[in-house]
C-alpha positions as CSV (number, residue, x, y, z in Angstrom):
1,X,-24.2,-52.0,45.0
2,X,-21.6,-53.8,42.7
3,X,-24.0,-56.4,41.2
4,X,-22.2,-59.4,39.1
5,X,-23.9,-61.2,36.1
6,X,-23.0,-64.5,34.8
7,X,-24.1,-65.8,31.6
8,X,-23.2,-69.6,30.8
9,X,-24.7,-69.4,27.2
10,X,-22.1,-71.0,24.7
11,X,-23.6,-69.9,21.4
12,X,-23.3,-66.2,20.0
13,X,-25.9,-64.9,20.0
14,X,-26.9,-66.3,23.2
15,X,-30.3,-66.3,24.3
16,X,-29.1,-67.1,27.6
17,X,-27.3,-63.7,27.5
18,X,-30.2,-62.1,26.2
19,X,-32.5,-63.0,29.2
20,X,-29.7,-62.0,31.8
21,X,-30.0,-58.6,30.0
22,X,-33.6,-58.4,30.4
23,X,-33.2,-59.2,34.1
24,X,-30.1,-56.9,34.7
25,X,-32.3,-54.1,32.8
26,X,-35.1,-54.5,35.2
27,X,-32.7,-55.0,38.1
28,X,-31.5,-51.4,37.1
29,X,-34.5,-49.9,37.3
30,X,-35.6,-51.5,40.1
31,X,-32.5,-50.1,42.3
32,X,-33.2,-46.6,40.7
33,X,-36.5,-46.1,42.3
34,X,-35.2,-46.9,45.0
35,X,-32.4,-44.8,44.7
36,X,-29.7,-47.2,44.9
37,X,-26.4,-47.1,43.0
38,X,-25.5,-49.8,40.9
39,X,-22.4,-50.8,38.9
40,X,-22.6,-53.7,36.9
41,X,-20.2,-56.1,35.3
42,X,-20.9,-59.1,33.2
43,X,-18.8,-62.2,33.2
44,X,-19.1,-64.4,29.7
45,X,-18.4,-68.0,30.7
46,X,-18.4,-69.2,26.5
47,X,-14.2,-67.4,26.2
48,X,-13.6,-69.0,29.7
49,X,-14.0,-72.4,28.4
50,X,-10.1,-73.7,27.8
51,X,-9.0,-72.2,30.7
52,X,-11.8,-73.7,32.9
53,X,-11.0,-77.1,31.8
54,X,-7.0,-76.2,32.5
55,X,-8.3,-74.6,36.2
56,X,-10.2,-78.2,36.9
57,X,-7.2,-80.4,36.2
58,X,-4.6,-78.5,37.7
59,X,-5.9,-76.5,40.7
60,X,-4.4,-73.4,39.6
61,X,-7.0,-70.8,37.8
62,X,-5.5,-69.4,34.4
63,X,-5.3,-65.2,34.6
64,X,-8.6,-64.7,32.8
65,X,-10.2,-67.4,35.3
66,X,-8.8,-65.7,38.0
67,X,-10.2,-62.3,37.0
68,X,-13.7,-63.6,36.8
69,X,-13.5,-64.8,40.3
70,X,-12.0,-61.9,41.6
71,X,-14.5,-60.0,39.8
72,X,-17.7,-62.0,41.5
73,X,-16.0,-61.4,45.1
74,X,-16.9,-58.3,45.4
75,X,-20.3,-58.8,44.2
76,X,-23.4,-57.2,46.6
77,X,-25.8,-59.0,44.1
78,X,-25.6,-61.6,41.5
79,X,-28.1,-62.7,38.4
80,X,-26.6,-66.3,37.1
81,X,-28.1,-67.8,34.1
82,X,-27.3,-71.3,32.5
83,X,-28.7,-73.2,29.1
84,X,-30.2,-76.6,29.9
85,X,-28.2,-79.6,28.2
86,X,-29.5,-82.8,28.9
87,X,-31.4,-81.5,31.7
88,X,-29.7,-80.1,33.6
89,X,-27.1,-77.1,33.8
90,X,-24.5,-76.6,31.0
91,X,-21.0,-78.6,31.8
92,X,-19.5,-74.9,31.1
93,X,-21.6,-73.1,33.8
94,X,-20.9,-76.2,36.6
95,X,-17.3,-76.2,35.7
96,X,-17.0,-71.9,36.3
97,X,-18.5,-72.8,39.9
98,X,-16.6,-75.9,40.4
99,X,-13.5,-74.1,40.6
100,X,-14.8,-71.1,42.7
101,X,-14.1,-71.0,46.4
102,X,-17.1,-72.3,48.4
103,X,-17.1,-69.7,51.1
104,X,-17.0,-66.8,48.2
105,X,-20.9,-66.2,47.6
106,X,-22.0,-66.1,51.5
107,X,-25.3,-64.6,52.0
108,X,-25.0,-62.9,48.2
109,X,-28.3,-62.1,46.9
110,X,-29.1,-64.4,44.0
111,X,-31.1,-64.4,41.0
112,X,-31.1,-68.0,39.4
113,X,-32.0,-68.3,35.9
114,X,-32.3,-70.9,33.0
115,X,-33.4,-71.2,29.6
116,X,-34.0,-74.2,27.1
117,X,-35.9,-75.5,24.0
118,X,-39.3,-76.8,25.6
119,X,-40.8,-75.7,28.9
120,X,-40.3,-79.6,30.0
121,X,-37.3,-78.1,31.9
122,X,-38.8,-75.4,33.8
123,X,-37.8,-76.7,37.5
124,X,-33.9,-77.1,36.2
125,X,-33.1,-73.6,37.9
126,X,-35.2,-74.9,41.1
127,X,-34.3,-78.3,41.5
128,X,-30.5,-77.9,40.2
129,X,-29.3,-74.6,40.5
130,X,-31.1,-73.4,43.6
131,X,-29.7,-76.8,45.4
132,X,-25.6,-75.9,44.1
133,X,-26.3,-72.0,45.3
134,X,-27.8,-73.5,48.5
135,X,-24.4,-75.2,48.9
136,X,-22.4,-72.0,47.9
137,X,-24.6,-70.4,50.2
138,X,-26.2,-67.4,48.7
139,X,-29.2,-66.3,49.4
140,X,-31.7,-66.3,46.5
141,X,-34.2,-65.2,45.8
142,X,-37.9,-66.9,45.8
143,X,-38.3,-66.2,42.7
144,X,-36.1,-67.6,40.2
145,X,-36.4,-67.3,35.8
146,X,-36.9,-69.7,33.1
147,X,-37.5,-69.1,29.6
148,X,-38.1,-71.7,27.2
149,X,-38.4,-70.7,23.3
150,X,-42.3,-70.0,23.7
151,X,-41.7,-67.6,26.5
152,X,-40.0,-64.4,24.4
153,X,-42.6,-61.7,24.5
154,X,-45.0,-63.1,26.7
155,X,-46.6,-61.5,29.8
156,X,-45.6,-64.1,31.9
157,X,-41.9,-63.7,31.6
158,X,-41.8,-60.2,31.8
159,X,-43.7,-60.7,35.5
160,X,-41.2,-63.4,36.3
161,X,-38.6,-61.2,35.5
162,X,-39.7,-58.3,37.2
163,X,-40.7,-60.3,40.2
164,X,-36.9,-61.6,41.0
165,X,-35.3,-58.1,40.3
166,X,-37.7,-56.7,42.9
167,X,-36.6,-59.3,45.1
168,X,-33.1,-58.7,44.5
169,X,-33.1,-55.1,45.0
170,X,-34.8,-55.3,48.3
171,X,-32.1,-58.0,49.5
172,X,-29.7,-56.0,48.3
173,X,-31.0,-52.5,49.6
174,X,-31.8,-54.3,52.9
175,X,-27.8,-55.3,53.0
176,X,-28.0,-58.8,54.3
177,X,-24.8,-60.1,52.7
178,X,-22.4,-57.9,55.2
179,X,-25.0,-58.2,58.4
180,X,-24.9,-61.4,58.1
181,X,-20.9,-61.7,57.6
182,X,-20.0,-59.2,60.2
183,X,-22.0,-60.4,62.4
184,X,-19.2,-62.7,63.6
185,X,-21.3,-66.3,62.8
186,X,-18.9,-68.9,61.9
187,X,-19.2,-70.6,59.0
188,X,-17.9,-74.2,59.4
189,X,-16.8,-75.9,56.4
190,X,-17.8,-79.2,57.7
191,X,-21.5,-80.3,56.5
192,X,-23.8,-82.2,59.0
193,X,-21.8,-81.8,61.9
194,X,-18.9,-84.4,61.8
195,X,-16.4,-82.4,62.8
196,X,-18.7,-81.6,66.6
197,X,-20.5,-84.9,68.3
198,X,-18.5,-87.3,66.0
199,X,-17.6,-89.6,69.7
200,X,-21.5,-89.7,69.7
201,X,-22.7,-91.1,67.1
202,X,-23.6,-94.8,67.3
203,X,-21.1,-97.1,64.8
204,X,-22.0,-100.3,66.2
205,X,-25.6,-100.9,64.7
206,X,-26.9,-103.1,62.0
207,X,-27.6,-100.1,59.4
208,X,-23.7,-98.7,60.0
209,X,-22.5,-101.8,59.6
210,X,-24.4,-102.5,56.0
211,X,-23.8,-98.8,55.2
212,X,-20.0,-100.0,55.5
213,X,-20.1,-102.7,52.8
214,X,-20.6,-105.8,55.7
215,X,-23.4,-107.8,56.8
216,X,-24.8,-107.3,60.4
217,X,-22.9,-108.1,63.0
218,X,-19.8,-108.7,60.7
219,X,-18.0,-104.7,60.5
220,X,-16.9,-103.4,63.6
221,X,-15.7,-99.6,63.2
222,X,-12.3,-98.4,62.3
């Protein structure tokens, strides 16, 4: 199992990079009892940075951009972690994933994690990250991680975290990510169906027309 780990902390230290340690340590241990082979590599987003903004405004992904990308292709299993700024995910973290190929992370197993100053945003890695993997389509996993300054050394974190590695690992072990490609499913770029039924949907209705920008009975479709 090659399993990928993203930190998106931008200080140094990190304690963004020190809770995807934590989890990647109990990942590890996880896959030894059950006997499975791991090899991990870490991608630092913080010496990214420049060449992430060049990769946005050009379209072209600088050599060390381009290595991190190639790097999570081949993942089997991923652990992604992102500081909360104005909460929500760091603009570092969002730009790495902006510029990776949306089709790259189908069915990978997931773990999605977060950290921040107060426990106020707890739900960032549920109702923010979980939504942009959702779109990426990985699979993760029901457990995600969140650890806010009061949360080193307790109990509680160290359940959460070994929680989500266990779920991982069976994901992982249970290899999902190439059933579920090789099973010859089609994966249609298009969201909610426009591209199939489009000659049935019904533009000549009061709420299409004010969804347009016209009052009813004014916009006729185009």
């Amino acid at each position: 199992m090659k399993l990928v780990v993203i930190s998106g902390g931008t200080s140094d230290p990190s304690s963004t990079r020190m809770l995807v340690d934590r989890i990647t340590a109990r990942v590890l241990e996880r896959a030894a009892e059950a006997r499975l082979e791991v090899s991990t590599s870490i991608i630092e987003l913080r010496p990214l940075a420049a060449e992430l903004a060049s990769a946005q405004v050009t379209g072209f992904a600088p050599p060390a951009v381009a290595s991190a990308i190639a790097t999570l292709a081949e993942a089997d299993a991923l652990i992604v972690a992102t500081p909360v700024y104005k909460a929500g995910v760091s603009g570092l973290f969002k730009s790495f994933f902006d510029v990776v190929d949306q089709d790259l992370l189908i069915a990978v197993p997931t773990v999605l994690a977060a950290t921040a100053g107060t426990s106020r945003h707890a739900l960032v890695a549920d109702e923010q990250l979980r939504s942009l993997f959702a779109y990426l389509r990985a699979l993760t996993t029901p457990t995600s991680v969140f650890a806010a300054s009061d949360d080193w050394g307790t109990k509680a974190l160290g359940e959460r975290i070994d929680r989500a590695a266990h779920e991982l690992v069976v994901l992982a072990a249970a290899g999902v990510k190439s059933a579920m490609r090789d099973a010859g499913t089609h994966y249609n770029r298009v969201f909610g169906g426009a591209s199939e039924g489009a000659d049935e949907i019904e533009f000549d209705t009061d709420l299409m027309r004010l969804a347009t920008g016209g009052s009813p009975g004014s916009v006729r479709p185009v």
